[in-house]
N, C-alpha and C positions, 0 to 999 in steps of 0.2 A: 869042706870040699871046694876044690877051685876049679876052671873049668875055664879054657883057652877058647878061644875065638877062632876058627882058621884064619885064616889072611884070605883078606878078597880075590878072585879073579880081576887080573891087571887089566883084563880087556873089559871088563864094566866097572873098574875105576875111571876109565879112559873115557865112558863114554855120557859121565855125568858134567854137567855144567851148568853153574849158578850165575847169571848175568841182572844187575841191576840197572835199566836205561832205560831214557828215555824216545817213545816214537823215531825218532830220527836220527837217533846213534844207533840202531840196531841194525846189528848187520848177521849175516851168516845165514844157515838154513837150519831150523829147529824141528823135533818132534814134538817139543811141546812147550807151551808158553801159554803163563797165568797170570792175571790182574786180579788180584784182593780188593775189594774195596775201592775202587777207585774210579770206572769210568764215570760213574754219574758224579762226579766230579768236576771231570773235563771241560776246560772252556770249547775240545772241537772232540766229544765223543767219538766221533767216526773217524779220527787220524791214527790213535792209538791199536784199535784195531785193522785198520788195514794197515799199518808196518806190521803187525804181527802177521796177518795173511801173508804178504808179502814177503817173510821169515820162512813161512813153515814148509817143511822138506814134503814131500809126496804122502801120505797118510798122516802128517799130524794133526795135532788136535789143540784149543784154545780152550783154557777151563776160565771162566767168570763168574769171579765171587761177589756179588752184589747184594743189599739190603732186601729182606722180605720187601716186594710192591705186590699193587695191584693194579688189574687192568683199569679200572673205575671207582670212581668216588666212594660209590656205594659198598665197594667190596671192602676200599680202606677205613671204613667207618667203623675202628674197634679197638682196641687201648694202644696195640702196640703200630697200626696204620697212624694215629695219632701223636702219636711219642715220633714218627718216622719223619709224620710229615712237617713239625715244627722244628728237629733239625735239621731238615730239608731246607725250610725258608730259611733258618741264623747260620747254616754252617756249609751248605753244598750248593745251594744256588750262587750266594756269593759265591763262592771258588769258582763254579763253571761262566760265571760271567766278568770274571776277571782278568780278558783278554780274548783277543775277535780268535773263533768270530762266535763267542759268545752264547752257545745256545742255551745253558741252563739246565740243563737237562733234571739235576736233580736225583735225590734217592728212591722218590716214587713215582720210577718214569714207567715199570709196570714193566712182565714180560712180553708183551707181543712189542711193545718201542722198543726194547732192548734186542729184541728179535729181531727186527727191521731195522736195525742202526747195525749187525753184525750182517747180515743181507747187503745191506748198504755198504759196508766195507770190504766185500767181496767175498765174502765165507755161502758156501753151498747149499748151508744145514744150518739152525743154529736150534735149540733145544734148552732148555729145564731139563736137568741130565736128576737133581737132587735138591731136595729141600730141608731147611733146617727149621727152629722155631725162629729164627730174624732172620735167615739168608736164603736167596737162590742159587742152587750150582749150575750155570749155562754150559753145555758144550757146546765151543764152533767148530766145525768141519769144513775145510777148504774143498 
């Protein structure tokens, strides 16, 4: 048995777009814009999302896919807290301090810092929308 596909609706072909950039080549107005893995990373965490704020069209949204953290020492005290946080010290603090201004931030900066670093960048809401067993899904809300 073989079995056709219809052909998309032109006007929601139209209205998908893939853009790979960085903070300061972004331009346009979005409904939606995602960072994988990456701010705790950033030598200036709060740049990257606020061009995204910056981007987003009247209801959009910022999805942030970041490493399972915790708020506190004590919560990260358990195999894969520990798997996080050693390559945290060899692989993402160096990167976030590899250029000013430097904060370090790291992969177990925990949700309520990530919270407040999307506060900080001008977003209204920001949330744990989703959890995995290594990741947190954030929603920001402009």
């Amino acid at each position: 048995m073989t079995a056709t596909k219809p052909a998309p609706d032109a006007r929601q072909v139209d209205r998908v777009e893939f853009q790979v950039a960085g903070a300061a080549d972004l331009e346009g107005s979005y409904d939606f814009i995602a960072f994988f893995d990456c701010l705790h990373d950033m030598p200036d965490p709060v740049a990257a999302p606020r061009a995204a704020r910056a981007a987003m069209a009247d209801g959009g949204r910022v999805m942030l896919v970041e490493p399972m953290s915790w708020d506190t020492v004590a919560e990260a005290l358990n195999p894969l807290g520990r798997l996080l946080s050693g390559a945290s010290l060899l692989i993402c603090l160096p990167s976030g301090l590899s250029a000013e201004p430097a904060v370090g931030l790291g992969n177990q900066a925990g949700p309520a810092r990530t919270c407040a670093l999307a506060l900080e960048a001008g977003f209204t809401a920001a949330r744990v929308a989703a959890t995995t067993d290594f990741n947190l899904v954030y929603e920001l809300r402009p």
